[in-house]
N, C-alpha and C positions, 0 to 999 in steps of 0.2 A: 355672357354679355348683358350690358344691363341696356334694354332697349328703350329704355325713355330717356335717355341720354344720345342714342341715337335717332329716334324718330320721335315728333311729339304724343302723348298718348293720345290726343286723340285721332289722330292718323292711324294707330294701329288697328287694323282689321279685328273687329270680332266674330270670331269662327261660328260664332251662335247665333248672329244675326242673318234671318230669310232674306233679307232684302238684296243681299249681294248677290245671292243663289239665285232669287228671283231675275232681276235683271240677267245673268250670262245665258238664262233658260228662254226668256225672251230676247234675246239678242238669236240665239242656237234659230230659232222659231221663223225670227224673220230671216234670217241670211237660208233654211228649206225654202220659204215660202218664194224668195227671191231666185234661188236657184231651180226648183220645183219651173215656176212661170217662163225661166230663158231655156228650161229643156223641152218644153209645151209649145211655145212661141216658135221655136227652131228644130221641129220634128220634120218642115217639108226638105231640111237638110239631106236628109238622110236618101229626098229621091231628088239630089242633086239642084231644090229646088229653094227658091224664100221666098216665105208667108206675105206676100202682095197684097193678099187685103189687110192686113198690121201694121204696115209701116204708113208714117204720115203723108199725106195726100191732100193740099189744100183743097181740089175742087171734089176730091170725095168729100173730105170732112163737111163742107159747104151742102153737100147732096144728105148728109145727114149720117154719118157715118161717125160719127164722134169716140167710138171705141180708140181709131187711130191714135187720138192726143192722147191718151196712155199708153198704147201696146208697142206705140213706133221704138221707143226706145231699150226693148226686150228681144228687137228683129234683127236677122243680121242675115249678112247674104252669102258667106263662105263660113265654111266650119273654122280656118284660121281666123275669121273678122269674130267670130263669136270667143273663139280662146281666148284673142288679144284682149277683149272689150270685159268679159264676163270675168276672167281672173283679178284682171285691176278692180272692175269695179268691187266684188267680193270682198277684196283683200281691205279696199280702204273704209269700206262700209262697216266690217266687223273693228275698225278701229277708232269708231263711235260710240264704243260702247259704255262711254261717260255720259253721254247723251240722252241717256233713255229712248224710250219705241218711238215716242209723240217726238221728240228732237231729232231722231235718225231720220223718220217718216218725214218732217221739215226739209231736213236738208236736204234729201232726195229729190221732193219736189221743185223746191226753190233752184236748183241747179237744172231739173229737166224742164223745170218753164221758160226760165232767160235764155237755156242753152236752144228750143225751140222757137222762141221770141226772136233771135238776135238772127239766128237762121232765114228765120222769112224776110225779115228786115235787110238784109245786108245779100242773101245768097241764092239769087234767082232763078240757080238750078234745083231747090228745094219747088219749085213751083208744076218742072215735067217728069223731076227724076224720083223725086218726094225724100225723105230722113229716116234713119233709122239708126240703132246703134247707141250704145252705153257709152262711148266714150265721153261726147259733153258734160256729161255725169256724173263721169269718172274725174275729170279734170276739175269740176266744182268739189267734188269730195278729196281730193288731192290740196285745194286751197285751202279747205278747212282743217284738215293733215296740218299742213304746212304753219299755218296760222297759230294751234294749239300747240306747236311744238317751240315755236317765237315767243310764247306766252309762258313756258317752262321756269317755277318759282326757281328753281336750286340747281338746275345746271346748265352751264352755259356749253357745252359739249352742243345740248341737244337743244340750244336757242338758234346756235350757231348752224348746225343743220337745217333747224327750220327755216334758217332766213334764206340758206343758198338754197331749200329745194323754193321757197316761194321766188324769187329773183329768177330760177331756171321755166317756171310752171309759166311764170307770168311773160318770160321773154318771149319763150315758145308759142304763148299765145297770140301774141301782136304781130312776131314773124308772120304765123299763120295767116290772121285776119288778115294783114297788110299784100300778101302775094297769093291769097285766094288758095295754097297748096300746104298739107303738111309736112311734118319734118318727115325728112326719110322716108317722101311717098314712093319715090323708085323703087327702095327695095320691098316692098310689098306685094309688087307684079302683080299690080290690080285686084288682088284677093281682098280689097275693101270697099270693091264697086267704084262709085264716085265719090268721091268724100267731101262732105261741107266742113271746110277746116273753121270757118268762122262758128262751128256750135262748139268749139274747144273753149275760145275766148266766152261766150256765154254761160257756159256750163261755169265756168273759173269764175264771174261774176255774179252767178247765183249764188256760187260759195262763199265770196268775200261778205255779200249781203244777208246771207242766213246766219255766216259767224257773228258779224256786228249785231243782228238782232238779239240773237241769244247773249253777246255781253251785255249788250242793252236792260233786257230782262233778266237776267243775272244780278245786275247791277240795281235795278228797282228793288227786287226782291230780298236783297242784302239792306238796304234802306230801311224797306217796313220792316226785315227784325230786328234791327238794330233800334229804331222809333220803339217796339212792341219792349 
């Protein structure tokens, strides 16, 4: 098969270039270091109990406890809320790995700010029950999923995908926000504590927001080589 007639050359992978290797090595790196911290964070599981000084707490934080604004969303309060939360999150995290460290590390953030932002703002039980939990997260990194898959140059199979999972992500979100409840809370039988279903909508908008920055700066950066 003659493959420059199927792919352009310069799309073919060169098996001798470090940089590919380097990146999947650092991708390997953060997704330990990520699962490494939900197995650390979620040890008082095991005596049936969750890490209460970890999860978000406004008038701790306030008291000076500021570890919570990172660690709350690594906490979880049943070994099922931990499965459900930590396998999604995992799964859509390792499929940034066009991203590089410094873009993954972005997108992370940018999804666990708004998704905690939008929380205090909108869900009042975040104030005695406090937040915890990857799914806001999850749902930001699932936008961006969704997003990069819409933006697919050469097939429309998987543009098409991406538009019905973003139309499904986004629906689900607004359901949530708008009735205070998430989807399919009954059958969970309370093994997710209380849930702030409005950090789903948050999390989803930190994602629509990190993607557009990076086309943003994509798009600068195409500029000046194109100028150079």
């Amino acid at each position: 098969m003659n493959l420059s007639k199927v792919t352009p050359f310069e799309a073919i992978p060169d098996p001798w270039d470090g940089r590919g290797v380097w990146k999947s090595a650092s991708l390997r790196r953060e997704l330990s270091a990520l699962a490494a911290l939900l197995v650390l964070l979620n040890l008082p599981l095991l005596h049936g109990a969750c890490a209460g000084d970890m999860i978000f707490l406004p008038r701790r934080v306030a008291a000076g406890e500021w570890w919570r604004v990172f660690t709350h969303p690594f906490v979880h309060v049943s070994w099922y809320h931990l499965a459900l939360d930590s396998s999604a999150f995992l799964l859509l995290y390792s499929e940034l790995d066009n991203k590089g460290c410094f873009g993954r590390i972005g997108c992370l953030l940018a999804c666990g700010a708004t998704s905690l932002l939008v929380s205090l703002w909108a869900a009042p039980l975040v104030q005695t029950h406090g937040l915890c939990g990857l799914s806001g997260i999850a749902h930001g990194l699932m936008t961006i999923f969704a997003l990069e898959m819409v933006r697919a140059p050469d097939d429309k199979r998987v543009r098409r995908a991406g538009m019905i999972t973003l139309v499904l992500v986004v629906t689900k979100c607004i359901l949530e926000a708008a009735t205070g409840h998430i989807v399919f809370e009954r059958f969970h039988f309370g093994a997710l504590g209380s849930p702030i279903a409005v950090c789903h909508a948050g999390g989803a908008l930190g994602g629509l927001g990190a993607w557009m920055m990076a086309q943003r700066l994509d798009s600068i950066r195409r500029s000046g080589t194109k100028r150079c």
